[in-house]
C-alpha positions in Angstrom: -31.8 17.7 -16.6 -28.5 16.8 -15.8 -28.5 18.5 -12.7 -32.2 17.7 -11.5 -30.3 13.9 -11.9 -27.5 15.2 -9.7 -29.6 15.8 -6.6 -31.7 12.8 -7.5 -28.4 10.5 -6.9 -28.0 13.0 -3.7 -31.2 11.7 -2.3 -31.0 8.6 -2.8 -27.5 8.4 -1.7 -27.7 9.7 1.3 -31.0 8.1 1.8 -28.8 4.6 1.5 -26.5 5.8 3.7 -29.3 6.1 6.2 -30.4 3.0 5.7 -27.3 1.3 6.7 -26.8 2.6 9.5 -30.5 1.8 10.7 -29.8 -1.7 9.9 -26.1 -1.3 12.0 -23.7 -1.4 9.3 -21.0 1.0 8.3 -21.7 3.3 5.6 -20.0 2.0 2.6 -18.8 2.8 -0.9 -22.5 1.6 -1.3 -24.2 5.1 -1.3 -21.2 6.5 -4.2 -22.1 3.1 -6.2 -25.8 4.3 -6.4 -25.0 8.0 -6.6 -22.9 7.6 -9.7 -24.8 4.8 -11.1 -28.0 7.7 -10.8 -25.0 10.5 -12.2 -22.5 9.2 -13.9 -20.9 13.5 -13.1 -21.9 13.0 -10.1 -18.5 13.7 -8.4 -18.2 17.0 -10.8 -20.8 18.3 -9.7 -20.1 18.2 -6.0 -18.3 21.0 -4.5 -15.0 20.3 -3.6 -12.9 21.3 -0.4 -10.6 24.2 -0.2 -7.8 21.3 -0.3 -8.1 18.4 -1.7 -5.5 15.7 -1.9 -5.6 12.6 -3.5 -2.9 9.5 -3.0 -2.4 6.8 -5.4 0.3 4.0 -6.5 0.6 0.1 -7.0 1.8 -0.1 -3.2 1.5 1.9 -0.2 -1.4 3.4 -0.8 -3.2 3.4 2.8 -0.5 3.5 4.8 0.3 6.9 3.2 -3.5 8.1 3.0 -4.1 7.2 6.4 -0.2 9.0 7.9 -1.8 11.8 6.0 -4.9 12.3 8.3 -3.6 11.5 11.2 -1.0 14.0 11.2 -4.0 16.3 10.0 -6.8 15.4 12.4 -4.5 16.3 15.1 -3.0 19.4 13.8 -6.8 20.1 14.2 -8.7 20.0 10.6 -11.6 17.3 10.3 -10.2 15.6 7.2 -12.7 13.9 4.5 -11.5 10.9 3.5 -12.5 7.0 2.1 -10.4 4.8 4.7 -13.9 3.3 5.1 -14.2 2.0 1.7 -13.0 1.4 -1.6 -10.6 3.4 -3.3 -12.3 2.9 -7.0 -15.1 5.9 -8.5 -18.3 4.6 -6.2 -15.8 4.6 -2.8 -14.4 8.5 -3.6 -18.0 9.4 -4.3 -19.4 8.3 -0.9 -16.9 9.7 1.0 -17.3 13.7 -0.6 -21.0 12.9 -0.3 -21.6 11.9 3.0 -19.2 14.6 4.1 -21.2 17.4 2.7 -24.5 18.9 2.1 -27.5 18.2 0.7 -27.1 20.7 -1.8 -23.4 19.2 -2.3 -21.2 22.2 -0.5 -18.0 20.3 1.9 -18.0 20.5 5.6 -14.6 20.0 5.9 -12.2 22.3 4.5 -9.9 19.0 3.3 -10.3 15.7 1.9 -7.5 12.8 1.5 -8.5 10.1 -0.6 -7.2 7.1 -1.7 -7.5 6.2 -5.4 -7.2 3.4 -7.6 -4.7 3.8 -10.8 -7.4 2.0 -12.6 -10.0 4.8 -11.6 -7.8 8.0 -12.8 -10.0 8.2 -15.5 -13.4 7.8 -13.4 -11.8 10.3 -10.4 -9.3 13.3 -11.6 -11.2 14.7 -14.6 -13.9 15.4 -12.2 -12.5 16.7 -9.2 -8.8 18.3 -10.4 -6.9 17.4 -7.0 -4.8 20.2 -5.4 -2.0 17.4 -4.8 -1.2 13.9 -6.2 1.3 11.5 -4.5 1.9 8.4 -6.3 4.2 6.4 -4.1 5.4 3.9 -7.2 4.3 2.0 -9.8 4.5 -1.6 -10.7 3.6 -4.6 -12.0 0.2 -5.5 -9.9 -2.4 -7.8 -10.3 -2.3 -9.9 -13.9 -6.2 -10.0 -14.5 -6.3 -5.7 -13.7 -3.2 -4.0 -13.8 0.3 -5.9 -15.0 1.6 -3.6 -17.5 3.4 -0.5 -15.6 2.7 1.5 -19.2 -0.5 0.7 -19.5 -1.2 2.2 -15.6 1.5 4.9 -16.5 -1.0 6.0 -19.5 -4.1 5.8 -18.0 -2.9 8.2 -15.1 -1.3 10.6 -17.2 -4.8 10.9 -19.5 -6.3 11.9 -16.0 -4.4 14.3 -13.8 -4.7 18.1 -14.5 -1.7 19.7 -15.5 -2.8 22.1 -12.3 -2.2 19.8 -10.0 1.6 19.4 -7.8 2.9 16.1 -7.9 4.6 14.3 -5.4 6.5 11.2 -6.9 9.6 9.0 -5.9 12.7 9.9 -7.2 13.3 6.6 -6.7 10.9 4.7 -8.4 12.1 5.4 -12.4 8.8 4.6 -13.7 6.9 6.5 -11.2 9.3 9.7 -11.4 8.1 10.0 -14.8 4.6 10.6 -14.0 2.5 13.6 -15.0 4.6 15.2 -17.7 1.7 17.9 -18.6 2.0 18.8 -14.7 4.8 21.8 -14.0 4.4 21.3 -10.6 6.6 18.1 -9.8 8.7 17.2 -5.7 10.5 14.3 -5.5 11.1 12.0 -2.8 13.4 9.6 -1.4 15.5 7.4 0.5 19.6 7.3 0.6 19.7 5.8 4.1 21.1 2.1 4.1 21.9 1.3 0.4 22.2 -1.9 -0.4 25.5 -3.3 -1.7 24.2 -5.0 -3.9 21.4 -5.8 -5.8 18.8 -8.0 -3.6 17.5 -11.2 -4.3 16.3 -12.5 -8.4 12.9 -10.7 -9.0 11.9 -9.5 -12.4 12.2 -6.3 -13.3 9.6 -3.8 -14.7 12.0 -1.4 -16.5 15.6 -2.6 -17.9 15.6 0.1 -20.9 16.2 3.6 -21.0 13.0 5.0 -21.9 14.4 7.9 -24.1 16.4 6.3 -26.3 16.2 2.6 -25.8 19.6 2.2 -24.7 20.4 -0.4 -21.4 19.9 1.0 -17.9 22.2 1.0 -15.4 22.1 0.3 -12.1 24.1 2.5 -9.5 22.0 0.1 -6.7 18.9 -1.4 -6.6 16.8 -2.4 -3.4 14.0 -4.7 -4.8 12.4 -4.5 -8.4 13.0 -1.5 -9.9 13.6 0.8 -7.1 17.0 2.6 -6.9 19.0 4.4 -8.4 19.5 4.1 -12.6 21.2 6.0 -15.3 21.6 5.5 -19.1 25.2 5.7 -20.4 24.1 5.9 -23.3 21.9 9.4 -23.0 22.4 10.3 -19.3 18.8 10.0 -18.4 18.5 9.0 -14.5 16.7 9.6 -11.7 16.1 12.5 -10.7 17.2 14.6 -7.8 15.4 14.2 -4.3 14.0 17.6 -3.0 13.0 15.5 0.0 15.2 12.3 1.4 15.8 10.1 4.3 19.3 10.6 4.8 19.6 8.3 8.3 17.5 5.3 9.9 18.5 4.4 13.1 16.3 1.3 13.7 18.1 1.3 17.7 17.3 4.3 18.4 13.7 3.8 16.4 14.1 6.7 14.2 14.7 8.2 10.8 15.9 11.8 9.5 14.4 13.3 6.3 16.6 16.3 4.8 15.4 18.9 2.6 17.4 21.9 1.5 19.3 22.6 4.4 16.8 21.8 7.1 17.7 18.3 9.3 14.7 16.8 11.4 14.1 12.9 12.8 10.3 11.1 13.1 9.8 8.1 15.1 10.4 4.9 13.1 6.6 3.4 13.0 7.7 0.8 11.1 11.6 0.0 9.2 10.2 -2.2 6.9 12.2 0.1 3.7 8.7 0.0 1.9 7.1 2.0 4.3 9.9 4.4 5.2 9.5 5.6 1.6 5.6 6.1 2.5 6.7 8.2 5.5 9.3 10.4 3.7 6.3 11.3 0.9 4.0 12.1 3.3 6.2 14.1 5.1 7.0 15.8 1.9 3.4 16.7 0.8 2.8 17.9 4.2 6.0 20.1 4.2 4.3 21.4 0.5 1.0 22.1 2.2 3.0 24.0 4.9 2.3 22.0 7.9 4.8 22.2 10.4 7.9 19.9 11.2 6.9 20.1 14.5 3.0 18.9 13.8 4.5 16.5 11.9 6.5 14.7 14.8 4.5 15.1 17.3 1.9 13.0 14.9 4.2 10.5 14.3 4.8 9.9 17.9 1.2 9.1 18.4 1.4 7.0 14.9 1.1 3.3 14.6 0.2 1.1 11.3 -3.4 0.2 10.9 -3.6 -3.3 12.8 -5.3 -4.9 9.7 -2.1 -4.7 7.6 0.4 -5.3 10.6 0.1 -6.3 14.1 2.7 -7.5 16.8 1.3 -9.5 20.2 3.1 -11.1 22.9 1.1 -14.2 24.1 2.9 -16.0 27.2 6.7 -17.2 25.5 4.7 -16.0 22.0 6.0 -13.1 19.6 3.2 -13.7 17.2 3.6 -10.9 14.2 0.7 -10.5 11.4 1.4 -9.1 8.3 -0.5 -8.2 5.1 1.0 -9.9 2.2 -1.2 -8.2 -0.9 -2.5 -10.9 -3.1 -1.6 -11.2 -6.6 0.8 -8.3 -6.2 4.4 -10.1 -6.7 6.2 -7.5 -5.8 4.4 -6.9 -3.1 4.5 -10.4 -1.4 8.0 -10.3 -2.4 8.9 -7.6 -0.1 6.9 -9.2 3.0 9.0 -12.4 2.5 12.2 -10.5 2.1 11.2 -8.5 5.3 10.2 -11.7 7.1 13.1 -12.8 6.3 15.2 -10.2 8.5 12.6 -9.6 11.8 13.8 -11.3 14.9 14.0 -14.5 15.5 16.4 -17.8 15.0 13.7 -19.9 14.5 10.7 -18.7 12.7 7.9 -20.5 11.8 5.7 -18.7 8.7 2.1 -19.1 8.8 1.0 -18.5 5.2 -2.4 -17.5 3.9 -1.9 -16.3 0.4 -4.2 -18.2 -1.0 -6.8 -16.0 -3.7 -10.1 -16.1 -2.0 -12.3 -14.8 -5.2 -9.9 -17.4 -7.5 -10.9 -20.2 -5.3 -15.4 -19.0 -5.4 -14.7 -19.1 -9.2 -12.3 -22.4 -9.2 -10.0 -20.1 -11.2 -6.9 -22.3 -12.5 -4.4 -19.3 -13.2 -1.4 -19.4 -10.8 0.6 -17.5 -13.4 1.5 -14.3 -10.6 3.4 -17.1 -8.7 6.0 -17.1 -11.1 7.2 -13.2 -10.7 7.1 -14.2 -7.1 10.5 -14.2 -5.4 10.5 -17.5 -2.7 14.4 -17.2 -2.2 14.1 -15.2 0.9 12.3 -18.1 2.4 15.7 -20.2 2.1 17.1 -17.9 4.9 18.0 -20.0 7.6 16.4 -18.2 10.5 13.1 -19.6 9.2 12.4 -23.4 10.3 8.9 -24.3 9.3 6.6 -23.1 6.6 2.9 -23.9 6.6 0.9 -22.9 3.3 -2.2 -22.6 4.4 -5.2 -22.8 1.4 -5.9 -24.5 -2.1 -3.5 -23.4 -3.8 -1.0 -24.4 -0.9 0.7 -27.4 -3.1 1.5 -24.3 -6.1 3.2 -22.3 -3.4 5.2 -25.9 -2.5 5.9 -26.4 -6.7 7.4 -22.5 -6.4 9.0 -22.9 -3.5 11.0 -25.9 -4.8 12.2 -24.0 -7.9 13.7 -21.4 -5.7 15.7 -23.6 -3.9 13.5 -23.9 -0.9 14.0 -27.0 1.6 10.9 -28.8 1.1 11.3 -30.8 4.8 10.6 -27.3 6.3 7.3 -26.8 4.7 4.1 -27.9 5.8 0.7 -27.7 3.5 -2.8 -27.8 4.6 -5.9 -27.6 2.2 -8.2 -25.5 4.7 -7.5 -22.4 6.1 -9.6 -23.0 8.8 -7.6 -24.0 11.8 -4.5 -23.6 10.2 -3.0 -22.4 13.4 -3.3 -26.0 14.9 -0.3 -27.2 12.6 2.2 -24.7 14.7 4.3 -26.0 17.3 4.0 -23.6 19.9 6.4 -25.6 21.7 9.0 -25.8 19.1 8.5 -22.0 17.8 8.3 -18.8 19.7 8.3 -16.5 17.2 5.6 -17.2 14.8 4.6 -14.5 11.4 1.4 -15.0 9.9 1.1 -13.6 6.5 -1.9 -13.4 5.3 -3.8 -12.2 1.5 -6.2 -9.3 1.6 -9.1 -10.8 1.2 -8.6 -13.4 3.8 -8.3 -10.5 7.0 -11.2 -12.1 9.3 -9.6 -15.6 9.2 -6.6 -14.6 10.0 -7.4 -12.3 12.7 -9.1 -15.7 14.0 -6.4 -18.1 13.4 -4.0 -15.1 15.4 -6.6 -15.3 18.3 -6.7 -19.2 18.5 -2.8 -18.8 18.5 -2.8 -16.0 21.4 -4.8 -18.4 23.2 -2.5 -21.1 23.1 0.5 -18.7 23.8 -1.3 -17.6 27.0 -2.4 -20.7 28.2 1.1 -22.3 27.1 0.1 -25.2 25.3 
């Protein structure tokens, strides 16, 4: 019965998946959704490929995923993967589905997919993944996933004790990971540590975890990532088998050591957050056995997906976009922090972080605001501030705590037409950070202000 049920959800499945495209619209995590809701083993009982990796975390989680099959589609393999959906149970099932047969056998020979920390449960028992990277773990959204234990247990209940881990050596919480797995690399970064311990934001760890004794910090670059010990015990973090030992943001390149072996990528990006997502893919690729020299040659072709970062120059304009995930603290954190430091002497910050789904349900919590760290918007290289959304008078309230000088901000209820509050001919370099959810309105608001900055008014 249970496997008559299994090609049932098949059929109609892929039947959906027809259907979309009929009617023009990209196959979603829509056809998974009805497969398991038809199955609820619907994913067990599809054959897996030879290879199948599976990347999750709190941040960094698509960046890494799609690095990963880049550097794979052009070493050659046609890679399986979800970067057209969601990363929960109903996206991972539509993409192993529509990339095999009806009678569930793969036709590619590797998958990469992104997954939730929330779905473990829903995802690993099912499919036992050949290789797990979990880039780090934090505090995340309030209403899902706050508690770094709670996401710490729900992985661990999931993963196979088969599978090889790839975790950051700097991430404390995240090295931890997996302890039923043998299999464990660890990654990370020595290049440019900080002096000191940046900005005020809360911490997600402060005691030692096996004996309850006060961490130490040898250097910390932002929450809890760095480098701890306890004096107490001598639990620390553990040893890097991979790490970036140089970035050489000049020359627009990093080196990643392992062992003995020396070899430099091109710097897609220097924000610090991403050159830990480059050194663990680099790592799982080195532990599938691809090539350094695939590896760079991918990089050189590599750029971030334009949805989470994009750069245009518009007549006198620099106009940078950058994804600033909503709800996520830490996240939005680091974006203001690396905001902060980009060029320019006098920025003006277009803001959209303004919860879409809390505004449909007039949702009053603004609780997340509070683990947000605003200092970095006190840096004098950034002149004006607009807050662009309903919530834009909370963001002013936080803003004020941390020290911020209110005659620099700007607030506007509508996101609509935001843009119109720059000064295009006060500010030249202009950064519009924007929430998840709110991609096509910014992408708009950016085109209205490329307009302006090619027709210079």
């Amino acid at each position: 019965m249970d496997k008559l049920r299994f090609y049932v959800a098949m059929a109609a499945a892929k039947l959906s998946a027809v259907g979309l495209r009929l009617l023009g619209r990209n196959a979603s995590y829509l056809p998974g959704l009805i497969a398991v809701t038809i199955c609820k083993n619907f994913i067990g009982h599809l054959q897996k490929p030879e290879t199948l990796i599976c990347v999750t975390g709190t941040n960094g989680k698509t960046t890494t995923s799609n690095l990963l099959n880049t550097v794979l589609t052009n070493s050659g393999e046609k890679v399986t993967n979800n970067s057209f959906g969601s990363n929960v149970q109903g996206g991972v099932a539509a993409a192993l589905l529509l990339n095999s047969t009806f009678t569930g056998k793969p036709k590619n020979r590797i998958a990469v997919l992104e997954v939730d920390e929330r779905s473990s449960l829903l995802v690993y028992p099912f499919m036992a993944p050949d290789y797990l990277i979990c880039n780090n773990i934090m505090r995340d959204s309030i209403k899902r996933n706050a508690h770094t234990d709670f996401i710490s247990y729900i992985i661990n209940s999931a993963v196979p004790e088969t599978t090889k881990v790839i975790l950051n050596a700097d991430d404390i919480i995240g090295a931890q990971l997996c302890p039923q797995c043998e299999k464990k690399v660890f990654f990370g970064v020595d290049a440019l540590p900080p002096a000191k311990t940046e900005g005020m934001t809360a911490r997600d760890i402060v005691y030692c975890p096996k004996c309850g004794g006060k961490l130490e910090a040898e250097y910390l670059r932002y929450n809890h990532i760095g480098r701890w010990r306890c004096a107490d015990c001598g639990f620390a973090s553990p040893a890097r088998d991979y790490v970036v030992t140089d970035v050489d943001k000049a020359a627009g390149t990093f080196t990643v050591a392992h062992g003995e072996e020396r070899h430099s990528f091109k710097l897609v990006n220097d924000n610090i957050v991403n050159v830990f997502n480059f050194c663990g893919a680099i790592a799982l690729l080195r532990e599938m056995g691809v090539p350094y020299e695939t590896i760079e040659t991918a990089f050189q072709d590599t750029e971030l997906v334009k949805t989470r970062y994009d750069h245009i120059e518009a007549g006198k304009l620099h106009i940078t976009r950058i994804l600033a995930k909503g709800q996520n603290p830490v996240a939005v954190s680091r974006t203001f922090s690396y905001t902060a430091k980009c060029p320019g002497d006098k920025k003006c910050l277009l803001l959209i972080i303004d919860d879409k789904e809390d505004n449909i349900h007039n949702v009053e919590s603004t609780c997340w605001l509070y683990d947000l760290d605003y200092t970095p918007l006190k840096d004098p290289t950034i002149d004006c501030m607009i807050f662009a959304g309903k919530r834009c008078k909370d963001h002013v309230l936080r803003a004020a705590m941390s020290g911020v000088d209110l005659s620099k901000i700007v607030t506007t209820d509508e996101v609509k037409n935001c843009s119109a509050l720059v000064d295009t001919q006060k500010y030249q370099d202009i950064y519009l950070l924007f929430e998840n959810y709110w991609l096509d309105e910014a992408l708009a608001e950016e085109k209205l202000l490329v307009a302006r900055g090619e027709s210079g008014t």
